[in-house]
C-alpha positions, 0 to 999 in steps of 0.5 A: 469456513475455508482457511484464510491465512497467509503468509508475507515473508515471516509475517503471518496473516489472518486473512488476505485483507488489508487496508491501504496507507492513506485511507485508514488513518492510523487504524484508531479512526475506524474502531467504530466501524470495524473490528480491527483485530479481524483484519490481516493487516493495517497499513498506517498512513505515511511517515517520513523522517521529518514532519511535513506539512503536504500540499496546499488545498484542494488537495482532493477531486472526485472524478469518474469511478475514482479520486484524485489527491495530491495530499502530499505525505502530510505527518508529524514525522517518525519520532511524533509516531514513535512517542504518540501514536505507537503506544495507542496502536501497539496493542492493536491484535493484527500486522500494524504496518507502517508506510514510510517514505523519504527524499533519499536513500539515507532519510527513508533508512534511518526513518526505517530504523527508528520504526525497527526499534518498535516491538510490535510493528512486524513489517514496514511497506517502503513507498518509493514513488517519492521525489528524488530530490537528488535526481530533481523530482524524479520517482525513486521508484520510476528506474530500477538503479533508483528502486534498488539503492532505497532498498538496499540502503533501507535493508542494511538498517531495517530487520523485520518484513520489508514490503515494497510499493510500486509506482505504476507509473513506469515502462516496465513495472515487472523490471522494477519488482526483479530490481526490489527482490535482489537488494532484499525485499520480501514483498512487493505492493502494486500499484500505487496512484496513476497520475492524474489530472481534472480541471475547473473549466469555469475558473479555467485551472486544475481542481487541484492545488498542484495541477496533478495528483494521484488517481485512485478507485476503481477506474484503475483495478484493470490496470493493477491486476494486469501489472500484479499479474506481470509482477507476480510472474517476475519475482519468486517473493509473495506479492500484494496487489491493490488498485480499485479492490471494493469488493470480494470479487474483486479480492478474487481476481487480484489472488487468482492473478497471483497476489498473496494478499490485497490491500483496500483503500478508496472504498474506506471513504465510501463505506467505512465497513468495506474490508469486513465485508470483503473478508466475509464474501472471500469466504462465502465464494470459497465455500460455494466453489469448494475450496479449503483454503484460500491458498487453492486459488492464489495465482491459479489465473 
């Protein structure tokens, strides 16, 4: 077997795999299908300072290759995770990382502080494609002066792995990234959801409750490996790419194009054992082409 460890600032890795926020639940969910322990690490679904209740339904459409949601950061709020579900996932024998979003610098950091008391949750992954609602709507992370105050502003009070989610939504994402590392991120993620729409043409309205959402699955892997390409030769920090990953080829292309670490999220709705199946076939395409480690071919593009 080739060497699968990696390593995301001082967060230590199993392997390149891990799950996407959103698409696995707290982990807990998938315990049937897969052994959570073998997986580099598990992204929780998004937690914000307050409870939100999300978006009206449907929240969610199939489209070609791909999905929309627009389910809108639904959670209990930090302290419902902090008292209920860290103590059924803290013995969780992998990196259980949490997704935490916000409205503004101050509720995305002091949601990061209350996760930073958590012993075993090593790293947090930063969603900055929020609603600014200081800015009137606008993404955080759409502007390098927005990007960069949520990270500054959580990196004072956050001292574990900080991780950073990048909105591909943007006019140079590379920009965004340069941005993140300077105010102290240890890692960037890419790409979150495209922007997305799909229409009812008999009832003449959207598909979703909002009109737009966010467009995940495999219809979006060209655009996320041309942008972790770009971004993983912007920035010196490790870099974790995802957008459309549904098998271990795909897992290949995203390391040779310079990402550390993968993420996988749409394909969990499709086949709840995907990420095993994505961490054994890295390690069969090693084998066969002759690699020790999956190090020989992170950024080798």
């Amino acid at each position: 077997m080739a060497a699968l460890n990696v390593k995301i600032g001082n967060l230590e890795l199993k392997n390149p795999v891990m799950t996407a926020s959103g698409t696995f639940g707290y982990g807990i969910e998938f315990a049937d299908f897969v052994p959570l322990e073998e997986l580099g690490g598990i992204i929780v679904k998004g937690t914000t300072l307050q409870a939100r209740e999300g978006n009206d339904y449907p929240r969610m459409a199939e489209t070609a290759s791909g999905m929309l949601n627009c389910v809108g950061l639904q959670n209990k709020g930090v302290d419902y995770f902090c008292e209920h579900i860290y103590p059924q996932i803290k013995d969780i024998d992998t990196n259980m990382i949490v997704n935490v979003s916000g409205s503004s610098p101050e509720t995305y950091a002091e949601c990061a502080a209350r996760i930073d008391q958590l012993e075993k949750i090593p790293a947090i992954e930063l969603n900055i494609s929020c609603p600014n609602v200081k800015q009137g709507g606008m993404a955080f992370g759409v502007t390098c002066e927005g990007a960069a105050s949520v990270v500054r502003s959580v990196r004072e009070r956050y001292h574990k792995t900080l991780i950073v989610k990048l909105s591909p939504n943007v006019t140079n994402i590379a920009d965004i990234a340069r941005a993140c590392e300077a105010e102290g991120a240890d890692s960037v993620s890419l790409i979150n959801t495209l922007m997305g729409m799909a229409i009812d043409v008999e009832h003449r309205k959207p598909l979703l409750s909002i009109g737009t959402g966010g467009l995940s699955g495999p219809a979006i892997k060209p655009v996320a490996l041309r942008m972790v390409w770009q971004v993983a030769k912007a920035v010196k920090i490790p870099v974790v790419g995802l957008g459309g990953i549904s098998t271990a080829i795909d897992a290949v292309e995203f390391l040779m194009a310079g990402a550390t670490a993968i993420e996988i999220g749409t394909a969990n709705f499709l086949d709840p054992t995907v990420t095993i199946k994505v961490r054994d076939g890295l390690n069969d395409w090693l084998d066969r082409h002759g690699c020790n480690s999956v190090h020989e071919i992170i950024g080798c593009l």
